[in-house]
VOTORPA-691300 format. One record per atom (N, C-alpha, C, CB): chain; residue number from 0; x negated, y, z negated; residue in one letter. Coordinates in steps of 0.2 Angstrom, whole numbers. Each point is the difference from the previous one (the first is absolute). Glycine has a CB too. Layout:
! residues N
+-------+-----+-------+-------+-------+-----+
| chain |   n |  east | north |    up | res |
+-------+-----+-------+-------+-------+-----+
|     A | NUM |     X |     Y |     Z |   A |
...
+-------+-----+-------+-------+-------+-----+
! end
This chain:
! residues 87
+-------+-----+-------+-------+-------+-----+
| chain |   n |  east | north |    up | res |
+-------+-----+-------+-------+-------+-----+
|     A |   0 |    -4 |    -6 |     0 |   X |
|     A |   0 |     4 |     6 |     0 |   X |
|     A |   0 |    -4 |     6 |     0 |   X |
|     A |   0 |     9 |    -6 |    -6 |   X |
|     A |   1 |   -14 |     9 |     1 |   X |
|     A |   1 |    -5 |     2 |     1 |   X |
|     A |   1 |    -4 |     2 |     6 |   X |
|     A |   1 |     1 |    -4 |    -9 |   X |
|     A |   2 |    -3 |    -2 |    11 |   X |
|     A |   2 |    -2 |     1 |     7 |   X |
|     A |   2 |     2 |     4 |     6 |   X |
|     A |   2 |    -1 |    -9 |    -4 |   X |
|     A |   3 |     9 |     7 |     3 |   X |
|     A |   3 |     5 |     2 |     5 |   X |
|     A |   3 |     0 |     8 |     2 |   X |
|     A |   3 |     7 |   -11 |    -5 |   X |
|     A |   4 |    -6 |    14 |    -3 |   X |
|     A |   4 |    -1 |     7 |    -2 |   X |
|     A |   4 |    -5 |     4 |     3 |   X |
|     A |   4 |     4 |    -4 |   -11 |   X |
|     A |   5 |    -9 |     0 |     9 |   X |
|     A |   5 |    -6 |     4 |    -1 |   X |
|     A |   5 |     1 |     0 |    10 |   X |
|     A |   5 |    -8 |    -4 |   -15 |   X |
|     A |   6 |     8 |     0 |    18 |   X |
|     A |   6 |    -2 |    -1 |     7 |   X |
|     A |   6 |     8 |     4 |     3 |   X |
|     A |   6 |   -10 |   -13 |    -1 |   X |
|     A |   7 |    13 |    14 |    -3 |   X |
|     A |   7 |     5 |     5 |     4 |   X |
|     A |   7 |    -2 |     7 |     1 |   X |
|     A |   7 |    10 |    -6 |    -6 |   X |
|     A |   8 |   -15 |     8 |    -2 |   X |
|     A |   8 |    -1 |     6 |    -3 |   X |
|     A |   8 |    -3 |     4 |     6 |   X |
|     A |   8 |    -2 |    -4 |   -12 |   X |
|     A |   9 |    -5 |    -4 |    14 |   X |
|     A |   9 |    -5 |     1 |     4 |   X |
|     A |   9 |     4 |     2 |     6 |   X |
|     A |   9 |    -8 |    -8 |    -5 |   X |
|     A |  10 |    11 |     5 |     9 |   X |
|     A |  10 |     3 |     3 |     7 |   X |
|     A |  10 |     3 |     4 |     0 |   X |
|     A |  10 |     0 |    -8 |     3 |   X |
|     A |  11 |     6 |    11 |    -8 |   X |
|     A |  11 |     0 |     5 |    -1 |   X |
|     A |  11 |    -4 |     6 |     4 |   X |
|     A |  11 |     3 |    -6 |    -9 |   X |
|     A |  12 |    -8 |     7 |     2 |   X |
|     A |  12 |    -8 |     5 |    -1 |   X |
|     A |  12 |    -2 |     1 |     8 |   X |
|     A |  12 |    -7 |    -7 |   -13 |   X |
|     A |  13 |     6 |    -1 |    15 |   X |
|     A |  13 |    -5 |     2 |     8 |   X |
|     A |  13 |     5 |     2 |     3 |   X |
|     A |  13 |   -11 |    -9 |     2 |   X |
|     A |  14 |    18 |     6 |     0 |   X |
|     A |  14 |     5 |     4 |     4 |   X |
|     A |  14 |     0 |     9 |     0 |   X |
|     A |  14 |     6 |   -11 |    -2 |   X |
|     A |  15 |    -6 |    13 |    -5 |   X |
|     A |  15 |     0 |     8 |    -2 |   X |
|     A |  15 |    -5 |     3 |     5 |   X |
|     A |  15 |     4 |    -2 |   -13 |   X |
|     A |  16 |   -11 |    -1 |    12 |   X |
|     A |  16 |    -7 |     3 |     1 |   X |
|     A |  16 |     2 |     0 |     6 |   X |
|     A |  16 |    -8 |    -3 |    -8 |   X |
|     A |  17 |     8 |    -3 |    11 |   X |
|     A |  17 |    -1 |     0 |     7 |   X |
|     A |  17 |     5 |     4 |     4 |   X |
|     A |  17 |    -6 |   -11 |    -1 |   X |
|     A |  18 |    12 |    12 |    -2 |   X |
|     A |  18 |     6 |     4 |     4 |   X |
|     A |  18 |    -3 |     7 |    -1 |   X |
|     A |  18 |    11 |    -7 |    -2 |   X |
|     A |  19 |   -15 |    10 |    -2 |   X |
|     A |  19 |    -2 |     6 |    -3 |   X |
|     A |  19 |    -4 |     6 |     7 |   X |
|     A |  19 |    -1 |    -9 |   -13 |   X |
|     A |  20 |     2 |    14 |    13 |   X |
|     A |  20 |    -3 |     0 |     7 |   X |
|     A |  20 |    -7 |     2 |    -5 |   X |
|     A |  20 |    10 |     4 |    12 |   X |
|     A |  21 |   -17 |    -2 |    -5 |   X |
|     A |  21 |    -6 |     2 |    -2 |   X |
|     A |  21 |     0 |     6 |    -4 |   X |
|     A |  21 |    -3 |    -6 |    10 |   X |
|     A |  22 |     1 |     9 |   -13 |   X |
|     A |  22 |    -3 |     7 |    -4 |   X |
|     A |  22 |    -4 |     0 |     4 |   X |
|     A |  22 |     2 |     0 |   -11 |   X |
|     A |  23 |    -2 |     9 |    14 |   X |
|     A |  23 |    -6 |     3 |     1 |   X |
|     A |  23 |    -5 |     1 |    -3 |   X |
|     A |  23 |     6 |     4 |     4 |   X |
|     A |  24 |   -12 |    -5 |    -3 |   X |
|     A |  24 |    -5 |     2 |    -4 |   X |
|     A |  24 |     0 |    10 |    -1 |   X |
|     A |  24 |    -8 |   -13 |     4 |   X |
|     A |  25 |     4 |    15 |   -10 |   X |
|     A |  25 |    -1 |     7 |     0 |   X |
|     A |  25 |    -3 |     5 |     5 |   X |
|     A |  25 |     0 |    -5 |    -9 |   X |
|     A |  26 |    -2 |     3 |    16 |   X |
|     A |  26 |     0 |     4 |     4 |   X |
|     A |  26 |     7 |    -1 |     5 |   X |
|     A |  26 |   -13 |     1 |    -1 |   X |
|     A |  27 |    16 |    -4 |     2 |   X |
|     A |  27 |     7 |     1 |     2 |   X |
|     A |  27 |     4 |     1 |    -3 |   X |
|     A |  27 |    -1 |    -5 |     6 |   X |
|     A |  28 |     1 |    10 |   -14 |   X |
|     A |  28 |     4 |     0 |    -3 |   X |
|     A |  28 |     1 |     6 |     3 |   X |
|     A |  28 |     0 |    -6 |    -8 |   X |
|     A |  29 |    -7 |    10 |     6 |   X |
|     A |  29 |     1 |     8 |     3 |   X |
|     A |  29 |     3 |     1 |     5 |   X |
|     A |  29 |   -10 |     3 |    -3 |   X |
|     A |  30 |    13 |     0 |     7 |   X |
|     A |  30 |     7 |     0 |     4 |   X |
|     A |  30 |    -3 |     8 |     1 |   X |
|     A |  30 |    12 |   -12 |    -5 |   X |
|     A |  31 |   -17 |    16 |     2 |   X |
|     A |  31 |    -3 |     6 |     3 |   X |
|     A |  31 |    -3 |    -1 |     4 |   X |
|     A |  31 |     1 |     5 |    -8 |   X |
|     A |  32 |    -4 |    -1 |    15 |   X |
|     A |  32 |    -2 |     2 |     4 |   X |
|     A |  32 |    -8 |     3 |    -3 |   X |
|     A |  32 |    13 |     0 |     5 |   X |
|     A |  33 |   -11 |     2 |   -12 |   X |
|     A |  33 |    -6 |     5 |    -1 |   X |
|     A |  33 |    -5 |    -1 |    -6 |   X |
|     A |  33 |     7 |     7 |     4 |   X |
|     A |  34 |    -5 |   -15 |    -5 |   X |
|     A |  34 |    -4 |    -3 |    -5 |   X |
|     A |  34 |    -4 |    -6 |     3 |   X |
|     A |  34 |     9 |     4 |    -9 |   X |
|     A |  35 |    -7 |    -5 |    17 |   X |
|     A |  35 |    -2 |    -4 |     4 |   X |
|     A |  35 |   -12 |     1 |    -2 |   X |
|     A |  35 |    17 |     1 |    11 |   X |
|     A |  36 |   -21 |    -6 |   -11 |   X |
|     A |  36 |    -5 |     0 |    -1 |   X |
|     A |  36 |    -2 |     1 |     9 |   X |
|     A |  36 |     1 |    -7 |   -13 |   X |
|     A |  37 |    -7 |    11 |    12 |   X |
|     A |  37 |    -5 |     3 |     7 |   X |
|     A |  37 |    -5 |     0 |    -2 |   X |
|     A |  37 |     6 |     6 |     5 |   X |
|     A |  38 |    -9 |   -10 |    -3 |   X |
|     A |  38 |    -8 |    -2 |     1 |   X |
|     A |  38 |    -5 |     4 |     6 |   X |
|     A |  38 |     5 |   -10 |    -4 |   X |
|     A |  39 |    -8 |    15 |     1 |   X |
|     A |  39 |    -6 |     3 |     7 |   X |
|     A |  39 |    -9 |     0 |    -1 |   X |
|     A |  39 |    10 |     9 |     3 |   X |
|     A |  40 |    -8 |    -9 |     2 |   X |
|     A |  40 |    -9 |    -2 |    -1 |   X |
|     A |  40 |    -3 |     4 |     2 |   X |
|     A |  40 |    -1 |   -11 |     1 |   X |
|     A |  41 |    -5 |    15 |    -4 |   X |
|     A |  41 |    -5 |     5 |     2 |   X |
|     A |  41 |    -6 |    -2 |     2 |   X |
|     A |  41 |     4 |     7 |    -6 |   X |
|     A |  42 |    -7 |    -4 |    13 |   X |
|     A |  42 |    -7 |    -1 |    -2 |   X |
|     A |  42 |    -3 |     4 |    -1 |   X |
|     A |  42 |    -1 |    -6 |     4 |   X |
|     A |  43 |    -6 |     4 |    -7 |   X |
|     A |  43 |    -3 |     5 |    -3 |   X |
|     A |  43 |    -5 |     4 |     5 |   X |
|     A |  43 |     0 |    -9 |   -11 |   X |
|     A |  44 |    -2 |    16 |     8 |   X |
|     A |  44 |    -3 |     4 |     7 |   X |
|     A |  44 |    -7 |    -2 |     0 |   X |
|     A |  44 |     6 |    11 |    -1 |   X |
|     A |  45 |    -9 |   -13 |     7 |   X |
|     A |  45 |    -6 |    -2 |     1 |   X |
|     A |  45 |    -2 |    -5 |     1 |   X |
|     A |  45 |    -2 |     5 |    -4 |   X |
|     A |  46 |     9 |   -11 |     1 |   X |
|     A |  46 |    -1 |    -7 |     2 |   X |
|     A |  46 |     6 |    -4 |     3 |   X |
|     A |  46 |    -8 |     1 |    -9 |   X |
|     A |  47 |     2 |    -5 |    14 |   X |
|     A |  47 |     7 |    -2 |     3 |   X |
|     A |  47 |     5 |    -9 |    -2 |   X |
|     A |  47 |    -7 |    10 |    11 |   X |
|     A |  48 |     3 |   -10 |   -17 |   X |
|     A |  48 |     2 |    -8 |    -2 |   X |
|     A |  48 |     5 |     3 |    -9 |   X |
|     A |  48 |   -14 |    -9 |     7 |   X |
|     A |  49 |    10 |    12 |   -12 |   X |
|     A |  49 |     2 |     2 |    -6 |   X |
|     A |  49 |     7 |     5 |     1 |   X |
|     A |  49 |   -13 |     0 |    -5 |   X |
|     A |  50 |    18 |    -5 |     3 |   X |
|     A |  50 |     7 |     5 |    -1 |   X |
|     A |  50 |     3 |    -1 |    -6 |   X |
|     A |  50 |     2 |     0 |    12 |   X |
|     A |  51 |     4 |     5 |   -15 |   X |
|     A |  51 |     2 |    -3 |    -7 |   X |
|     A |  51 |     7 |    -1 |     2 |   X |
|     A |  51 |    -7 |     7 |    -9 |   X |
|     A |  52 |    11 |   -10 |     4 |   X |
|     A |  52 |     8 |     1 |     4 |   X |
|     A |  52 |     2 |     1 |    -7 |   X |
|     A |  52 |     3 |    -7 |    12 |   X |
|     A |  53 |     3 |    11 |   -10 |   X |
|     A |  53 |     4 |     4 |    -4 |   X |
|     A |  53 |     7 |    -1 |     1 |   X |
|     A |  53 |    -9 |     8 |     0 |   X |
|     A |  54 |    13 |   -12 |    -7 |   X |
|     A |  54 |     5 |    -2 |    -2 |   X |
|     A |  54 |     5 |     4 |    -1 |   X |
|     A |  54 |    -5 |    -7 |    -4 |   X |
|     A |  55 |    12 |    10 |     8 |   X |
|     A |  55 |     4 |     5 |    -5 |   X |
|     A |  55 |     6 |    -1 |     1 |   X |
|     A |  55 |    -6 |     8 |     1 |   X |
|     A |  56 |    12 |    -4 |    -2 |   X |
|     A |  56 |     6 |    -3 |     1 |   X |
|     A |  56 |     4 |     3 |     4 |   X |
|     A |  56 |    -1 |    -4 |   -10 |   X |
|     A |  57 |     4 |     5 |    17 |   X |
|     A |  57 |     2 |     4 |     5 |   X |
|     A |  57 |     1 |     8 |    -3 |   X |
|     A |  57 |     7 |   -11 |     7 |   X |
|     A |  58 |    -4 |    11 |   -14 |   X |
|     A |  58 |     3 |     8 |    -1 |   X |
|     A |  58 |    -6 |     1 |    -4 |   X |
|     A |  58 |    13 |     1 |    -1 |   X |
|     A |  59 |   -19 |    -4 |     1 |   X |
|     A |  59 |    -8 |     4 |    -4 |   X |
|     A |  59 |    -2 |     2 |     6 |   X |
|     A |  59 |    -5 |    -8 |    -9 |   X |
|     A |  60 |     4 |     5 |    16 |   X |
|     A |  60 |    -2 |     2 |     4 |   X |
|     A |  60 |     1 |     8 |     4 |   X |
|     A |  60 |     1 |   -11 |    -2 |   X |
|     A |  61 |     8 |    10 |     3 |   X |
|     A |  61 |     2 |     5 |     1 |   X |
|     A |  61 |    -1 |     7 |    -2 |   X |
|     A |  61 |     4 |    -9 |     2 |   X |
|     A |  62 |    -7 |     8 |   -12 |   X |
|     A |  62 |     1 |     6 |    -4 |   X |
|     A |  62 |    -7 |     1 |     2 |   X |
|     A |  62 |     9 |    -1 |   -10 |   X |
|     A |  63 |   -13 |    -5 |    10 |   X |
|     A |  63 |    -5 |     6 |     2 |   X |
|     A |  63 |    -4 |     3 |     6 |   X |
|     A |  63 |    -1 |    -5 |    -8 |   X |
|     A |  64 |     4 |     0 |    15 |   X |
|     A |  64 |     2 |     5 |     5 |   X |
|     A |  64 |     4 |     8 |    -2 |   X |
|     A |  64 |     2 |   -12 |     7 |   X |
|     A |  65 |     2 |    12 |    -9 |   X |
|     A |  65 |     4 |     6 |    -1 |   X |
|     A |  65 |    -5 |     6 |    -5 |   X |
|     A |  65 |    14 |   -10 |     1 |   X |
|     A |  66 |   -18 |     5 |    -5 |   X |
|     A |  66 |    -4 |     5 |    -3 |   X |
|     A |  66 |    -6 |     3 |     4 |   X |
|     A |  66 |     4 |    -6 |   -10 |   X |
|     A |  67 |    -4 |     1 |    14 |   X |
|     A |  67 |    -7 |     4 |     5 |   X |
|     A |  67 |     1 |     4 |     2 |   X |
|     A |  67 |    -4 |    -7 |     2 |   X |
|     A |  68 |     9 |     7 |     1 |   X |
|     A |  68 |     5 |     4 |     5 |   X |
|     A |  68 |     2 |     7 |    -2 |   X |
|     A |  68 |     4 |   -11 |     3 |   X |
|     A |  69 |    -2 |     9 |    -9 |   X |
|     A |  69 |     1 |     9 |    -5 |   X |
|     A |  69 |    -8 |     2 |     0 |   X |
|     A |  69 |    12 |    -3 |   -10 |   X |
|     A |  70 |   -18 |     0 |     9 |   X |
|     A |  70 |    -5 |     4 |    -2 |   X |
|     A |  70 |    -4 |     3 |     5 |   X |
|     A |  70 |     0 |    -5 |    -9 |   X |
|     A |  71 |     1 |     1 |    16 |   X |
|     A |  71 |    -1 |     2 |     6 |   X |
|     A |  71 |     3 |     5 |     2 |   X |
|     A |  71 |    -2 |    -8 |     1 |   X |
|     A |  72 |     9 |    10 |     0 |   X |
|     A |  72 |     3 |     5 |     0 |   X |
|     A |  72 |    -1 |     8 |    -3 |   X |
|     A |  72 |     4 |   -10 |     3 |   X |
|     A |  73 |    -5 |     7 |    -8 |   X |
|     A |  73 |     0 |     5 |    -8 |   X |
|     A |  73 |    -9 |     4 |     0 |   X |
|     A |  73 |    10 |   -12 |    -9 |   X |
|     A |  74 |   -14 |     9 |    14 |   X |
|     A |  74 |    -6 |     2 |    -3 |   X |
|     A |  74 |    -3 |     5 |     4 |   X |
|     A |  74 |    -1 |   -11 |    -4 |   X |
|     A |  75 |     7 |    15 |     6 |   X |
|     A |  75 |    -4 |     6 |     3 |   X |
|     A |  75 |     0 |     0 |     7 |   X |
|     A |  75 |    -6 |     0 |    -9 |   X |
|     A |  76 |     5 |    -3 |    14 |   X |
|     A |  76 |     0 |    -2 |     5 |   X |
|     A |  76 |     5 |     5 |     5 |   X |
|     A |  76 |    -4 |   -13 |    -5 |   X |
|     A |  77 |     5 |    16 |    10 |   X |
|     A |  77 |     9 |     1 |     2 |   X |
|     A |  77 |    -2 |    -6 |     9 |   X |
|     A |  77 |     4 |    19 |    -7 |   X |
|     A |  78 |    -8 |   -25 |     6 |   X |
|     A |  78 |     1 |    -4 |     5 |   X |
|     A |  78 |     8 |    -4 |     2 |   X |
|     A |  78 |   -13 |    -1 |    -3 |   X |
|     A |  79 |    13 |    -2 |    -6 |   X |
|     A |  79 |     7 |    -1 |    -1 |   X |
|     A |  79 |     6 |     5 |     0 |   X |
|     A |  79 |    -7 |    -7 |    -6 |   X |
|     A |  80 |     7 |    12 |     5 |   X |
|     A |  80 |     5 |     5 |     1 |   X |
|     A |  80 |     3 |     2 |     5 |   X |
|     A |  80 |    -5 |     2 |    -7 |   X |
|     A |  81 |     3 |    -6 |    13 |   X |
|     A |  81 |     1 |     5 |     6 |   X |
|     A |  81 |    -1 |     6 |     3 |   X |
|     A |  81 |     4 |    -4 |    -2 |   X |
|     A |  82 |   -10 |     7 |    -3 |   X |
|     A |  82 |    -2 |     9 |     0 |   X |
|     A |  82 |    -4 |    -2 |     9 |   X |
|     A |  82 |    -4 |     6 |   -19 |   X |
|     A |  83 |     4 |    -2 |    24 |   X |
|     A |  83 |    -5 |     2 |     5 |   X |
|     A |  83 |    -2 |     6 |    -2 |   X |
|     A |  83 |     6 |    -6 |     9 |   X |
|     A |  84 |   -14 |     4 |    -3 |   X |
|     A |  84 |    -2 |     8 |    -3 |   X |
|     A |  84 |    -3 |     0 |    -6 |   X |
|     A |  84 |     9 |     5 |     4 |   X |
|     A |  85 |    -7 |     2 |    -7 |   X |
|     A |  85 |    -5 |     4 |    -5 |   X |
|     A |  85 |     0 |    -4 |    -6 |   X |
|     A |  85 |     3 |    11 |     3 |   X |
|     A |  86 |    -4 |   -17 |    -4 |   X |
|     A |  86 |     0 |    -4 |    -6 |   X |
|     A |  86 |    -7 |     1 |    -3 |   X |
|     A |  86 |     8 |    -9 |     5 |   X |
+-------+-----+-------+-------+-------+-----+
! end
């Protein structure tokens, strides 16, 4: 009788599991665009084998595009400005 039980219990259990769908691991949870991982690689000036690579996450990227971009602009220059002429 015991037996019977226990081996009902069993089929049960593996029925549940196996009907169960898959779980996403933790990068398909993120469901952002901007947490997605980017990988780039530099080389280094002078050589043409030594490069590093640099790990970020699409919206690290992007801020620090956007930051370069502001200090480029920002630095005096009127190339950025559209100024002709008497610059």
């Amino acid at each position: 009788m015991r037996r019977w039980i226990l081996s009902a219990v069993l089929v049960f259990t593996a029925s549940t599991l196996a009907a169960e769908p898959p779980k996403p691991d933790d990068r398909e949870k993120s469901a952002d665009k901007g947490e997605k991982m980017i990988c780039k690689r530099f080389t280094e000036t002078g050589s043409l084998v030594r490069a590093r690579r640099v790990c970020k996450t699409k919206r690290d990227w992007e801020r620090e595009r956007e930051a370069i971009r502001s200090m480029t602009n920002s630095s005096g220059s009127c190339a950025g400005q559209g100024l002709s002429g008497g610059c």
